[in-house]
PDB file of the backbone (N, CA, C, O) and the ligand in Angstrom, with CONECT records:
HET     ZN  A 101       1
ATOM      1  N   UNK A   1      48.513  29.895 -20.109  1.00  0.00           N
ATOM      2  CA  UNK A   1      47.401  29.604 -19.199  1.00  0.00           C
ATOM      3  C   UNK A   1      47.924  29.363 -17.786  1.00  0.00           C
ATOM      4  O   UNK A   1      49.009  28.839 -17.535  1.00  0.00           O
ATOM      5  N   UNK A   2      46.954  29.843 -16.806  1.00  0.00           N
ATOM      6  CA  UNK A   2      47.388  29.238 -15.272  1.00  0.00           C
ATOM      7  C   UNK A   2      47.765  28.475 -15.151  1.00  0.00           C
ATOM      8  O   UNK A   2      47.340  27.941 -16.175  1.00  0.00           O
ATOM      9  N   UNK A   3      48.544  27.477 -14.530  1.00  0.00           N
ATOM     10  CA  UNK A   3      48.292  26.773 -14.126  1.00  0.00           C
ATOM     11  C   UNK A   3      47.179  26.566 -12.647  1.00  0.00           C
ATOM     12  O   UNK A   3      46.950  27.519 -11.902  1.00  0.00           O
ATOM     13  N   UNK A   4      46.663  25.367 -12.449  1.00  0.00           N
ATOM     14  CA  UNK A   4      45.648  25.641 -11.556  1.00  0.00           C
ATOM     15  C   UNK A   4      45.933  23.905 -11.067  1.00  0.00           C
ATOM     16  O   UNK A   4      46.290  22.842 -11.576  1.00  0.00           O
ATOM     17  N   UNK A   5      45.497  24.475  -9.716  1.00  0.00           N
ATOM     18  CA  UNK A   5      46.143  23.087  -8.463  1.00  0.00           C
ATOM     19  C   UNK A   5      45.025  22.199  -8.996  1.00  0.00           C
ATOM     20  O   UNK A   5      43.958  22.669  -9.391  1.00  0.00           O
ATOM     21  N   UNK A   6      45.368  20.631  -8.992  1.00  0.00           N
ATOM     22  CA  UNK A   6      44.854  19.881  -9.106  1.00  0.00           C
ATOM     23  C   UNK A   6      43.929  19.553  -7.924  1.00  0.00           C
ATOM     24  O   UNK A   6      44.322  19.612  -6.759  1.00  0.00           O
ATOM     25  N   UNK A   7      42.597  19.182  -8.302  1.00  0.00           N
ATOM     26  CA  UNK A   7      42.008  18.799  -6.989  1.00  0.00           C
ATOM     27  C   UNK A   7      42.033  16.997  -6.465  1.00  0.00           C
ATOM     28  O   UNK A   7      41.553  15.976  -6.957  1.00  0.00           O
ATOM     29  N   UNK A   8      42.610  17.201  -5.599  1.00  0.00           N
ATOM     30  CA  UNK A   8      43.157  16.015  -4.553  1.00  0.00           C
ATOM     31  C   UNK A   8      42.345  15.696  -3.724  1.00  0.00           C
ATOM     32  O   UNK A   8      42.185  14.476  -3.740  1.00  0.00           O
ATOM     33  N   UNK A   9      41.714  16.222  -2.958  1.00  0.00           N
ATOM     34  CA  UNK A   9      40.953  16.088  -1.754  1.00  0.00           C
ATOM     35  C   UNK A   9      39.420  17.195  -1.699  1.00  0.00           C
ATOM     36  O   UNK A   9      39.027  18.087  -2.451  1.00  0.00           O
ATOM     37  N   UNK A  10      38.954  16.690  -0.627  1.00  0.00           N
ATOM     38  CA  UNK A  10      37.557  17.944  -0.521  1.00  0.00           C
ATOM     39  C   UNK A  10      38.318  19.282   0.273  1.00  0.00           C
ATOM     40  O   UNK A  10      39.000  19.320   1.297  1.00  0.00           O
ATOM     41  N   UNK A  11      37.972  20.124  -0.478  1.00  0.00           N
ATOM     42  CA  UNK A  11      38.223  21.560   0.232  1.00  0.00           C
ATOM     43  C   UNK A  11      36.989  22.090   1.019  1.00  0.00           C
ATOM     44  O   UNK A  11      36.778  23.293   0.870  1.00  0.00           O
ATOM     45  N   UNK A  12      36.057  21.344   1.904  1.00  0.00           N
ATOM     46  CA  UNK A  12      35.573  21.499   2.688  1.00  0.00           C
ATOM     47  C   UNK A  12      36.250  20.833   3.917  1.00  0.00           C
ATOM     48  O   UNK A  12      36.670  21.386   4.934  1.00  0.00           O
ATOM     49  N   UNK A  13      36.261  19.297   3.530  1.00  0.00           N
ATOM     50  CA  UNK A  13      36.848  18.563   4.927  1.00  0.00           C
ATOM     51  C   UNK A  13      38.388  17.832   4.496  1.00  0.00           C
ATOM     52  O   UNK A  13      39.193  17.480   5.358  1.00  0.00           O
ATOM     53  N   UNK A  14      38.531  17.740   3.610  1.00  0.00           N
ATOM     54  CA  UNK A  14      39.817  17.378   3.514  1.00  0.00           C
ATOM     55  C   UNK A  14      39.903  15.704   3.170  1.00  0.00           C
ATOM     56  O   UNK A  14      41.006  15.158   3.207  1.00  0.00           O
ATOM     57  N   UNK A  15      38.677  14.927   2.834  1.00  0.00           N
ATOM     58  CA  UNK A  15      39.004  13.577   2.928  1.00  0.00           C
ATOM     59  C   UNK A  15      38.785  14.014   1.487  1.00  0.00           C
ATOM     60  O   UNK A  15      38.370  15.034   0.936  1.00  0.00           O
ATOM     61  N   UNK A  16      39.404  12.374   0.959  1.00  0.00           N
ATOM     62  CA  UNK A  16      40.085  12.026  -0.728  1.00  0.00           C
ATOM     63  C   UNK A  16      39.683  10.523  -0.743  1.00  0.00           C
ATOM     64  O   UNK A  16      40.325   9.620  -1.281  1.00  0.00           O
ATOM     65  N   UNK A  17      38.364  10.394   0.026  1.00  0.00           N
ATOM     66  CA  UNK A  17      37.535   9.119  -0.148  1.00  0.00           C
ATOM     67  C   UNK A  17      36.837   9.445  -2.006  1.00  0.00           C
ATOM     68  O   UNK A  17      36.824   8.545  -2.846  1.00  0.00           O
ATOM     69  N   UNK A  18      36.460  10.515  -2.217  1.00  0.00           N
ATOM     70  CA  UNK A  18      36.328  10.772  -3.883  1.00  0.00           C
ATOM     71  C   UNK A  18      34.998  11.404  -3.938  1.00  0.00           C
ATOM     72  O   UNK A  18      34.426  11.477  -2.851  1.00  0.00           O
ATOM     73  N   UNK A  19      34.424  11.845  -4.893  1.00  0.00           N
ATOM     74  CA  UNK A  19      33.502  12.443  -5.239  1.00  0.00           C
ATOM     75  C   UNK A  19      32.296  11.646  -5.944  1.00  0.00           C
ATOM     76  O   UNK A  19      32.347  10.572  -6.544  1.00  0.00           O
ATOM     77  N   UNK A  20      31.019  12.621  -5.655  1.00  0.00           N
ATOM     78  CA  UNK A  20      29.833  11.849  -6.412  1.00  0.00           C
ATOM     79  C   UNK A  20      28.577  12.835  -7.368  1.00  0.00           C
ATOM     80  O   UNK A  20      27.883  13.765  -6.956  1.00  0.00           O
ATOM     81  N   UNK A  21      28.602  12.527  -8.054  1.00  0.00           N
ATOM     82  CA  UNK A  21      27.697  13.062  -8.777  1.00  0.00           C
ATOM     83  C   UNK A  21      26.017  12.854  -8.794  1.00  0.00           C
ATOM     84  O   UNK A  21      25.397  11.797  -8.677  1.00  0.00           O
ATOM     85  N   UNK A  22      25.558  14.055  -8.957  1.00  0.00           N
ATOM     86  CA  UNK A  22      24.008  13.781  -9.146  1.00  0.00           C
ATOM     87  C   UNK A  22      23.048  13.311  -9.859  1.00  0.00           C
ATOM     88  O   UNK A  22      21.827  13.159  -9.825  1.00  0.00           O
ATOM     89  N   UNK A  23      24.299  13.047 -10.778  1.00  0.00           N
ATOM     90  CA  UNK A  23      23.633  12.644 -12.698  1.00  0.00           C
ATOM     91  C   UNK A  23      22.833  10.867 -11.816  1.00  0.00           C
ATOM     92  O   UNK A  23      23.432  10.082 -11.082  1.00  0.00           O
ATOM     93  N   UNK A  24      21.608  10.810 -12.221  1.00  0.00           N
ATOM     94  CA  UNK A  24      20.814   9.848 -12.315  1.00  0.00           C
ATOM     95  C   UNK A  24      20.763   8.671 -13.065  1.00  0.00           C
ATOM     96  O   UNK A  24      19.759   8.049 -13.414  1.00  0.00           O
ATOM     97  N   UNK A  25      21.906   8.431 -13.275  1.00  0.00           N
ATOM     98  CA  UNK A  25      22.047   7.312 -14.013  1.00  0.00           C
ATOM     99  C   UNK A  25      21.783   5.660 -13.690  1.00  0.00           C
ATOM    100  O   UNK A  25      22.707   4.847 -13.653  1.00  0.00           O
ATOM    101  N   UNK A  26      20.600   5.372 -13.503  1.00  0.00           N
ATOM    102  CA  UNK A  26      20.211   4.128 -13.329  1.00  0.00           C
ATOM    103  C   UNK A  26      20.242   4.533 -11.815  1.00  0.00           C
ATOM    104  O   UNK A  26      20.892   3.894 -10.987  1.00  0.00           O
ATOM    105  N   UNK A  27      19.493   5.641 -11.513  1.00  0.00           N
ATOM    106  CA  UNK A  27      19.084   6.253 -10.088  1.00  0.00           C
ATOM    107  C   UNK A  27      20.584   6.200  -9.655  1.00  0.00           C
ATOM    108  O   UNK A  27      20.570   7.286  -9.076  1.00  0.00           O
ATOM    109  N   UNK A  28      21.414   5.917  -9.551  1.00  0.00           N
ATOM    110  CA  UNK A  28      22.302   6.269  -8.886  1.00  0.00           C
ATOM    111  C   UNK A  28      23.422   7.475  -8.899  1.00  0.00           C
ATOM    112  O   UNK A  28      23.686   8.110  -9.920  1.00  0.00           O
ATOM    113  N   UNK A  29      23.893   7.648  -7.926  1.00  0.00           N
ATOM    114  CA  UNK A  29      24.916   8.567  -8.226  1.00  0.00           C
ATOM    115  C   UNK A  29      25.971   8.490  -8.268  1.00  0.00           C
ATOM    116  O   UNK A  29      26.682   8.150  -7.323  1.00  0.00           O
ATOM    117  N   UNK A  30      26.426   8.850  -9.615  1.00  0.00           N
ATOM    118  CA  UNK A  30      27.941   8.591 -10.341  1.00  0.00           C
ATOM    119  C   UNK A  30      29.213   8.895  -9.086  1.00  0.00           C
ATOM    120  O   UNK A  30      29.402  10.020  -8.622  1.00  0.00           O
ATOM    121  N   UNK A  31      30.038   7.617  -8.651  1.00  0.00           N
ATOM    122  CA  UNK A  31      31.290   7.992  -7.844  1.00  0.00           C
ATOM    123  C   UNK A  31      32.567   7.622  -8.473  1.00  0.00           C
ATOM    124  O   UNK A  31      32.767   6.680  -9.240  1.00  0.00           O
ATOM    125  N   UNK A  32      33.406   8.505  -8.035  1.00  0.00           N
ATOM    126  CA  UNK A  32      34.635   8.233  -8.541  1.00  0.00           C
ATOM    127  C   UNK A  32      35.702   8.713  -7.483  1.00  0.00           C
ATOM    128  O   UNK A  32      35.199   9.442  -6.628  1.00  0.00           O
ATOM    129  N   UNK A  33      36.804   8.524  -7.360  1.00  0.00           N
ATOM    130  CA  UNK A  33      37.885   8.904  -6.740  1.00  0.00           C
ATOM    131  C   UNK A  33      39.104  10.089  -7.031  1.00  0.00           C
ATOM    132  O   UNK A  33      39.766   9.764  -8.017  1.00  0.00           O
ATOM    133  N   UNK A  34      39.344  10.771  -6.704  1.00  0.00           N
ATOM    134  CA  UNK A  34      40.199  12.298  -7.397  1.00  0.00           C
ATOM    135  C   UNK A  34      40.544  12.035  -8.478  1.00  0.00           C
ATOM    136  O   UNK A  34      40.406  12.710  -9.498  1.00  0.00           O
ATOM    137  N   UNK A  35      41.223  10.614  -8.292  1.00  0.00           N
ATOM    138  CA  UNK A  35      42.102  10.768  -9.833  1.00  0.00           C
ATOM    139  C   UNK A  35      41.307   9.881 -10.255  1.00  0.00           C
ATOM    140  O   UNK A  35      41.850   8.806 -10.513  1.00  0.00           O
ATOM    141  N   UNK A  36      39.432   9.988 -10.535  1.00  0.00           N
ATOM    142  CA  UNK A  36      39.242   8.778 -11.459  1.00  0.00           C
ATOM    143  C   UNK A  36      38.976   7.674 -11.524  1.00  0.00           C
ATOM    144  O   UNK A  36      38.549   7.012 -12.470  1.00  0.00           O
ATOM    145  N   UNK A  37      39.243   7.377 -10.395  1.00  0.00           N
ATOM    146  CA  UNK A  37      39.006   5.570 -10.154  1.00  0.00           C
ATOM    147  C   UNK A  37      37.824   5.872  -9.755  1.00  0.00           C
ATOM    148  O   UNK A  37      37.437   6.740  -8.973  1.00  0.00           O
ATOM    149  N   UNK A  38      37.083   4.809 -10.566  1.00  0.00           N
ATOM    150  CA  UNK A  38      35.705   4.770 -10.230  1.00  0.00           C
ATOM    151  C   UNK A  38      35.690   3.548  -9.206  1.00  0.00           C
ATOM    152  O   UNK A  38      36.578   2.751  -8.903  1.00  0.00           O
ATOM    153  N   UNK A  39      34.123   3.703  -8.698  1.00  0.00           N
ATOM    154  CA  UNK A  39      34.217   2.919  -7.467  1.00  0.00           C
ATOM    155  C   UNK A  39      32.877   2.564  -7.195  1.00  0.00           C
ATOM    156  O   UNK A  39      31.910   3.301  -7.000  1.00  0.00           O
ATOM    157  N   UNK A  40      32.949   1.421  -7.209  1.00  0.00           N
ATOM    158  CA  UNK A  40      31.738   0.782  -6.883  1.00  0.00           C
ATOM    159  C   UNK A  40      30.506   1.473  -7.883  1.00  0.00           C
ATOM    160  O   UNK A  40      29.477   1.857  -7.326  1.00  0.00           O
ATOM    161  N   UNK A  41      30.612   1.577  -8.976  1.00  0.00           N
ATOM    162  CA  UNK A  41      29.342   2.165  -9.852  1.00  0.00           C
ATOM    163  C   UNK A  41      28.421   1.054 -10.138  1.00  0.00           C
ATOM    164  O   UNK A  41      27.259   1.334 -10.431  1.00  0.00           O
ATOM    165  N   UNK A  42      28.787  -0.123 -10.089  1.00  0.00           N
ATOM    166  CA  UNK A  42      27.876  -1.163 -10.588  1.00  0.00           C
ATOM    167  C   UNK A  42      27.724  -1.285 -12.096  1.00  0.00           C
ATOM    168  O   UNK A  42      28.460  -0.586 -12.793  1.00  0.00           O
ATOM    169  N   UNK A  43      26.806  -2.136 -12.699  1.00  0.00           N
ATOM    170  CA  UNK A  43      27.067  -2.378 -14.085  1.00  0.00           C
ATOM    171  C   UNK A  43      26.167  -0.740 -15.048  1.00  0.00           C
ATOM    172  O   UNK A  43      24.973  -0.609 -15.317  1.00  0.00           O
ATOM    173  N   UNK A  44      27.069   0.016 -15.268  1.00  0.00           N
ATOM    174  CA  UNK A  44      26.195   1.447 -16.385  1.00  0.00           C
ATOM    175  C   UNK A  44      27.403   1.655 -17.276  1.00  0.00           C
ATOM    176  O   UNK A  44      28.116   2.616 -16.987  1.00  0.00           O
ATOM    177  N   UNK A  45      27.678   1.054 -18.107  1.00  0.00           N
ATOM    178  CA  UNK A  45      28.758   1.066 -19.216  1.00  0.00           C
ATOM    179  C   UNK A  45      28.029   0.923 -20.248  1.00  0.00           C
ATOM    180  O   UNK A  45      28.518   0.480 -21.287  1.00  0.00           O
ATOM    181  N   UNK A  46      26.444   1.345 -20.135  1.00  0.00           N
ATOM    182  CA  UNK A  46      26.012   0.902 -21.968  1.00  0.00           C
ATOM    183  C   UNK A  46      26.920   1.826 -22.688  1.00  0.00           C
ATOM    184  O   UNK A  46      27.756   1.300 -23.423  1.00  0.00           O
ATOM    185  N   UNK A  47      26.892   3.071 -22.600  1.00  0.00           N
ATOM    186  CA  UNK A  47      27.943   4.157 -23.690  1.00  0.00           C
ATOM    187  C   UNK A  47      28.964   4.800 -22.740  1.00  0.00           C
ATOM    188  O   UNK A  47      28.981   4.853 -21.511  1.00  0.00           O
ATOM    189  N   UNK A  48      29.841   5.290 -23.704  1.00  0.00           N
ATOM    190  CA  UNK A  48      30.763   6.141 -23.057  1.00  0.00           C
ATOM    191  C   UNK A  48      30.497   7.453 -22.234  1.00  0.00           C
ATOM    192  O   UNK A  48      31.244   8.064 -21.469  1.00  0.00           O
ATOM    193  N   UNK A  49      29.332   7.674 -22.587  1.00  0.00           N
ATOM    194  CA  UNK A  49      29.188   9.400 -22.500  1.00  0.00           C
ATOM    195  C   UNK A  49      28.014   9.044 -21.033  1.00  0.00           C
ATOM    196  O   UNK A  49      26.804   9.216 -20.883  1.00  0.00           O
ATOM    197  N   UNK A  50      29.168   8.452 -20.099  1.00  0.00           N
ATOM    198  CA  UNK A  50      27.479   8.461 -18.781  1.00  0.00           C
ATOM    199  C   UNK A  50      27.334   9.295 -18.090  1.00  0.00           C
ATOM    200  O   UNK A  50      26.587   9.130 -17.126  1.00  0.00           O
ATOM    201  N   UNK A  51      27.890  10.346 -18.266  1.00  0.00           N
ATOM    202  CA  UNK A  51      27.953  11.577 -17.738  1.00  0.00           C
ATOM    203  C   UNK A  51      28.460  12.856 -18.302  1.00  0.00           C
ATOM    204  O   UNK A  51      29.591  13.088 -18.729  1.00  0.00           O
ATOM    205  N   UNK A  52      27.327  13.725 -18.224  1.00  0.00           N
ATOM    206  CA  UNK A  52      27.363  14.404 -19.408  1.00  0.00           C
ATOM    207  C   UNK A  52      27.617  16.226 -18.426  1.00  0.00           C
ATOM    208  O   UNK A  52      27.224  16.506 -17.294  1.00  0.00           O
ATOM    209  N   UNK A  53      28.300  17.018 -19.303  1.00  0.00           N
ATOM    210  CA  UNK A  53      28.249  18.202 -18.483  1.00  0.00           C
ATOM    211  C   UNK A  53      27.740  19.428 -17.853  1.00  0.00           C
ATOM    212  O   UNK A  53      26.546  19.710 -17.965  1.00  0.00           O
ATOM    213  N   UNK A  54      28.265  19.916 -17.429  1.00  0.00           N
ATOM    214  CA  UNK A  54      27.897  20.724 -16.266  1.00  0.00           C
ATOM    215  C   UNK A  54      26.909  20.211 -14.649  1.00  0.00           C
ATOM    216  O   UNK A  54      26.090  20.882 -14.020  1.00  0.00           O
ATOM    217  N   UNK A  55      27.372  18.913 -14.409  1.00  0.00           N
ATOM    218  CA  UNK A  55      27.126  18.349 -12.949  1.00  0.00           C
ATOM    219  C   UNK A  55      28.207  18.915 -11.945  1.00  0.00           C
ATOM    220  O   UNK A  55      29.385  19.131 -12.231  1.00  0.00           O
ATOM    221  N   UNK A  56      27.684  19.090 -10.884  1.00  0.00           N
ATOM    222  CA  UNK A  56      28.634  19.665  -9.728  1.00  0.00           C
ATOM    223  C   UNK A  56      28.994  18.369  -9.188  1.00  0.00           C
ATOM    224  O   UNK A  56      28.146  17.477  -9.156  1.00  0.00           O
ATOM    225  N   UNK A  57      30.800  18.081  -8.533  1.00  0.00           N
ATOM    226  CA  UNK A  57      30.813  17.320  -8.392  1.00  0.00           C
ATOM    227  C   UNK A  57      30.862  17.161  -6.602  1.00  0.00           C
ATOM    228  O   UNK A  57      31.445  18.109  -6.076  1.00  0.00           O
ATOM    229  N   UNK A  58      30.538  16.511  -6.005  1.00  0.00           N
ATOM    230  CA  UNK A  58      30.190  16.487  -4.491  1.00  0.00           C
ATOM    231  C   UNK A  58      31.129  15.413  -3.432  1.00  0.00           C
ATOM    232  O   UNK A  58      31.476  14.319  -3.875  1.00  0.00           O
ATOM    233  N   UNK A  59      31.376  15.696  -2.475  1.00  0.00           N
ATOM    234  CA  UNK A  59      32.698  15.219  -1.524  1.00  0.00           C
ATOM    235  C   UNK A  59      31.514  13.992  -0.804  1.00  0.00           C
ATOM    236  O   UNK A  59      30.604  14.215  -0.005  1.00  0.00           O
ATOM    237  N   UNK A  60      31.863  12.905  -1.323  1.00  0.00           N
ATOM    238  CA  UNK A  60      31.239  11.920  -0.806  1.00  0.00           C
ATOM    239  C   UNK A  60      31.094  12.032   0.664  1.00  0.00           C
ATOM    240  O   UNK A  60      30.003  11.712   1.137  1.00  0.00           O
ATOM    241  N   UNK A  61      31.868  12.367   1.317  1.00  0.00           N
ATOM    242  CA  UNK A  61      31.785  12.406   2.846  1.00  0.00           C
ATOM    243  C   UNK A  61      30.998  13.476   3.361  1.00  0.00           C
ATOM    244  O   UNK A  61      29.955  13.129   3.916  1.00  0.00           O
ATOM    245  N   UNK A  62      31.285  14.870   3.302  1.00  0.00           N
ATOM    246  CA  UNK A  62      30.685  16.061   3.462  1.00  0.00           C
ATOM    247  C   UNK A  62      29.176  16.182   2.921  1.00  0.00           C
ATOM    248  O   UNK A  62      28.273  16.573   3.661  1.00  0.00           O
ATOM    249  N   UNK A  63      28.960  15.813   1.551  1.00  0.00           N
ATOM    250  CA  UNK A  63      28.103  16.085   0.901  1.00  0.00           C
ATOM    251  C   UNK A  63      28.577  17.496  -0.013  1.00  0.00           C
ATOM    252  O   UNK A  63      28.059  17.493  -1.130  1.00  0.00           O
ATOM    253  N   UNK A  64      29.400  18.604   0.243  1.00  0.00           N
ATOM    254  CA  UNK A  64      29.666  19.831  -0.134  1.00  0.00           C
ATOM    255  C   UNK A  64      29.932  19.884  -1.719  1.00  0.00           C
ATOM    256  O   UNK A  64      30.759  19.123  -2.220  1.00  0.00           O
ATOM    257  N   UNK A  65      29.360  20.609  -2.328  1.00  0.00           N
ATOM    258  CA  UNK A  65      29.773  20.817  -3.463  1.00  0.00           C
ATOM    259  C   UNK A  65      31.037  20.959  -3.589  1.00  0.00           C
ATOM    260  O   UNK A  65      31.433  21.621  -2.630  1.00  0.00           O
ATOM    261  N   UNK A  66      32.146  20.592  -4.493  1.00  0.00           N
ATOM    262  CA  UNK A  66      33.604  20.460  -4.729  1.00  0.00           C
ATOM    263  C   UNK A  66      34.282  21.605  -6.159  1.00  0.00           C
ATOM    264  O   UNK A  66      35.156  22.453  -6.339  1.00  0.00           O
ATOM    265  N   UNK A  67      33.162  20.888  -6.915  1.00  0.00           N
ATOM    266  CA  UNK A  67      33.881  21.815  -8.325  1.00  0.00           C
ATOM    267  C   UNK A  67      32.761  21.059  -9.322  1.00  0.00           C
ATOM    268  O   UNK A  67      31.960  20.164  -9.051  1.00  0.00           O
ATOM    269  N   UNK A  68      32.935  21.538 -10.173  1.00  0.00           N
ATOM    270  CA  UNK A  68      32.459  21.493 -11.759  1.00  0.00           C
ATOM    271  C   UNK A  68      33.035  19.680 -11.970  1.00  0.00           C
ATOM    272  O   UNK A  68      33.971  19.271 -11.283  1.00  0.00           O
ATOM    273  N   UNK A  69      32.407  18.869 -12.871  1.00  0.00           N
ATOM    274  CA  UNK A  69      32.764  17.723 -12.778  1.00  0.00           C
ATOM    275  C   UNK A  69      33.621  18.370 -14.480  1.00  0.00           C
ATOM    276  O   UNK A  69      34.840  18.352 -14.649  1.00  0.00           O
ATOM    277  N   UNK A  70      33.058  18.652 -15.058  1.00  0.00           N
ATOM    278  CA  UNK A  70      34.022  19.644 -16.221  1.00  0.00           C
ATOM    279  C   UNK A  70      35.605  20.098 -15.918  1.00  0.00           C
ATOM    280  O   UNK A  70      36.583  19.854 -16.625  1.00  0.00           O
ATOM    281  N   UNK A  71      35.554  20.938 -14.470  1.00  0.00           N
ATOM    282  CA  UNK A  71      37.038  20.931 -14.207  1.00  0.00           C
ATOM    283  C   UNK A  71      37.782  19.745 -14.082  1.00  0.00           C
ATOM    284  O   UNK A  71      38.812  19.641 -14.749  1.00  0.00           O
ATOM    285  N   UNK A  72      37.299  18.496 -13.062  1.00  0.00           N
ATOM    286  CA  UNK A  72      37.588  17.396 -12.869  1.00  0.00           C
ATOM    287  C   UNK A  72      38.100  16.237 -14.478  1.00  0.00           C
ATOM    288  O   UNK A  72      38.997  15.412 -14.656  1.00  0.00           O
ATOM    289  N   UNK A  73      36.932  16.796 -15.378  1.00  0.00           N
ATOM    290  CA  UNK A  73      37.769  16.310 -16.184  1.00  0.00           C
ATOM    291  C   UNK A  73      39.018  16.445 -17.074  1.00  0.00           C
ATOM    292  O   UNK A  73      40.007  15.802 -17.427  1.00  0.00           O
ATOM    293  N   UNK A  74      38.429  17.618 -17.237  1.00  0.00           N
ATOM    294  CA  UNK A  74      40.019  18.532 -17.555  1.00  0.00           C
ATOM    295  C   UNK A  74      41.717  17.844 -17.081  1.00  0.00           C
ATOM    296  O   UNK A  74      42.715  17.382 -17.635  1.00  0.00           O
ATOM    297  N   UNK A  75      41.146  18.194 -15.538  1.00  0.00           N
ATOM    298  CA  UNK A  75      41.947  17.902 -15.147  1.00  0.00           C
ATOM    299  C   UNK A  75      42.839  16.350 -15.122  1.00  0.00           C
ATOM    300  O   UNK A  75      44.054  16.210 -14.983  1.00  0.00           O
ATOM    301  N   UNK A  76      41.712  15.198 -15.321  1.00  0.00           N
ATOM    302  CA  UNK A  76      41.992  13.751 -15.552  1.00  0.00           C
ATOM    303  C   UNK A  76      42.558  13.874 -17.263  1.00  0.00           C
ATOM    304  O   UNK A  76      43.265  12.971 -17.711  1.00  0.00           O
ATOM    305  N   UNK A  77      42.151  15.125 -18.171  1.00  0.00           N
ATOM    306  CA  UNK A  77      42.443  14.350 -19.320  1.00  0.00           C
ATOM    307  C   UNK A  77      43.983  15.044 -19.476  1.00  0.00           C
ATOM    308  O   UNK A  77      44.673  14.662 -20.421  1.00  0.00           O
ATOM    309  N   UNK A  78      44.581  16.184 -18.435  1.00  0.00           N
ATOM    310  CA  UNK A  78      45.463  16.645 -18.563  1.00  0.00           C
ATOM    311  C   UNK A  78      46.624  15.736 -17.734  1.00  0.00           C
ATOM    312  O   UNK A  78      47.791  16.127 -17.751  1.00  0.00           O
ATOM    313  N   UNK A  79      46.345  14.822 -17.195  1.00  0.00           N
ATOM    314  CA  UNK A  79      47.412  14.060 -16.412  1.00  0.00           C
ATOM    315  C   UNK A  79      47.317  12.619 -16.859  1.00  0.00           C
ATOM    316  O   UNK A  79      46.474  11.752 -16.629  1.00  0.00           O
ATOM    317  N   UNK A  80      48.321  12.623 -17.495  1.00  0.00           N
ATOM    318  CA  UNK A  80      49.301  11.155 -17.680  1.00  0.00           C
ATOM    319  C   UNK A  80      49.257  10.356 -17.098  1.00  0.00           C
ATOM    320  O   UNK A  80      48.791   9.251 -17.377  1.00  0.00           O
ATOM    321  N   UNK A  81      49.901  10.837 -15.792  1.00  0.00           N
ATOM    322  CA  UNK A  81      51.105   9.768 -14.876  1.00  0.00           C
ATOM    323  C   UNK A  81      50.196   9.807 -13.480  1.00  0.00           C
ATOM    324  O   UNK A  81      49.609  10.877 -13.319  1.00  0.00           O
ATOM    325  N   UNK A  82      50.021   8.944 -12.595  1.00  0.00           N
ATOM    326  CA  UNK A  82      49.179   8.872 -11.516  1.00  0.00           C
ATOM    327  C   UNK A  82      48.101   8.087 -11.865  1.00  0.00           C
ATOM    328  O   UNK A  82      47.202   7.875 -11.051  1.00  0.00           O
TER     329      UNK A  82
HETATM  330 ZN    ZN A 101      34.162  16.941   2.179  1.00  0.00          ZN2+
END
């Protein structure tokens, strides 16, 4: 398989303030940071599954669509270390 570059930053503007999702979960929209760190979500931990797939994931700053939140995970469940 490819390998394929990890996404680090927005490939619109370049900031790595993190991404947000549209999923509606307790009206809000799901944020997290490249690698994952979630941030500031507030209390939505009833289940594991709070986000479910095929959401685009969006450059908090820009607004721009980024990638598949599917690639994103991929990519978190393929890295260890970081
Ligand atoms: Zn951006």
């Amino acid at each position: 398989m490819a390998k394929r570059k990890p996404i680090t930053c927005c490939p619109h503007c370049g900031s790595k303030e993190g991404i947000f999702t549209k999923t509606t979960y307790h009206r809000v929209p799901w944020r997290c940071g490249f690698n994952k760190e979630e941030q500031d979500n507030g209390e939505m931990y009833d289940n594991t599954e709070m986000i479910t797939g095929g959401e685009i994931a969006y450059c908090q700053v820009c607004g721009k669509a980024i990638c598949r939140m599917s690639t994103l995970r991929k990519q978190w469940e393929g890295t260890n270390d970081g």
